[in-house]
N, C-alpha and C positions, 0 to 999 in steps of 0.2 A: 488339635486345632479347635478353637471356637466358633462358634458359631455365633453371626455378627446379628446382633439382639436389634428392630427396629418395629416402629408402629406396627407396622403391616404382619412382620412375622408374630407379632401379638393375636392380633385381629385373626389369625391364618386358623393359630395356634386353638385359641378360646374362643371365638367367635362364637361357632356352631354351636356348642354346649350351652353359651351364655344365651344368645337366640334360644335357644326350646326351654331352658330352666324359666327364665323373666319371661316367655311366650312374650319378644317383640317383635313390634310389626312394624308395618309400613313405612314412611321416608328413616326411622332408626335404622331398620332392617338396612335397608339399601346401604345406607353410610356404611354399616357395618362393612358388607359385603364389598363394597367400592374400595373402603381403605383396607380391605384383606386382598384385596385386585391390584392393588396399586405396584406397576413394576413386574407383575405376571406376565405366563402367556397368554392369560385373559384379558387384558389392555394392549394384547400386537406385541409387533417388537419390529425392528427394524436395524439395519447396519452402519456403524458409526466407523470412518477412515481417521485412522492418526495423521495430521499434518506433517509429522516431520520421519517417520519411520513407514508409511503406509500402511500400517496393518488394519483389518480391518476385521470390527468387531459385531457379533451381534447385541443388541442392549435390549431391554423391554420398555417399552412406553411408562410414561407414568400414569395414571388416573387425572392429574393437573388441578388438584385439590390444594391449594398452595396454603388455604387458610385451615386446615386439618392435620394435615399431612407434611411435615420439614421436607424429607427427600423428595416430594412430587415439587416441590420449591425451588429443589436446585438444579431442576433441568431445562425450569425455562426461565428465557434474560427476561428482565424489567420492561413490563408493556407487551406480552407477547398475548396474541391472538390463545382466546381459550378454543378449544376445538371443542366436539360433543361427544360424550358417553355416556353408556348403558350400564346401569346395574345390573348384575347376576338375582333374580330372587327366590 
């Protein structure tokens, strides 16, 4: 089976090495870290009900990074309230 390739598992992946090789810091650093969070259990998670079967699932939040990040895009509708988060540093 594959493994489904995305921003985040990038950042997950290479981040840390690219951080201490390039020695980046401050608000990079964070982005780094935010879009390797994005969809973790380090942005929560919470439980989503199927409408028509009930089941019911656990998801992980996004980061809500909508202008960085495609996936953290598609989980919130057009006009939604940004909420607040912390970077890992």
């Amino acid at each position: 089976m594959q493994t489904k390739l995305s921003v985040g598992s990038i950042f997950r992946e290479y981040g840390p090495g690219y951080i201490q090789r390039h020695q980046i810091k401050g608000q990079q650093k964070g982005l780094i870290h935010l879009l390797a969070d994005c969809r973790t259990r380090f942005m929560g998670s919470h439980y989503e009900q199927c409408d028509q079967c009930s089941y019911l699932g656990k998801a992980y939040n996004s980061c809500r990074n909508r202008q960085r990040l495609p996936s953290a895009a598609e989980s919130l509708p057009e006009g939604a309230a940004q909420s607040s988060y912390g970077a890992r540093g």
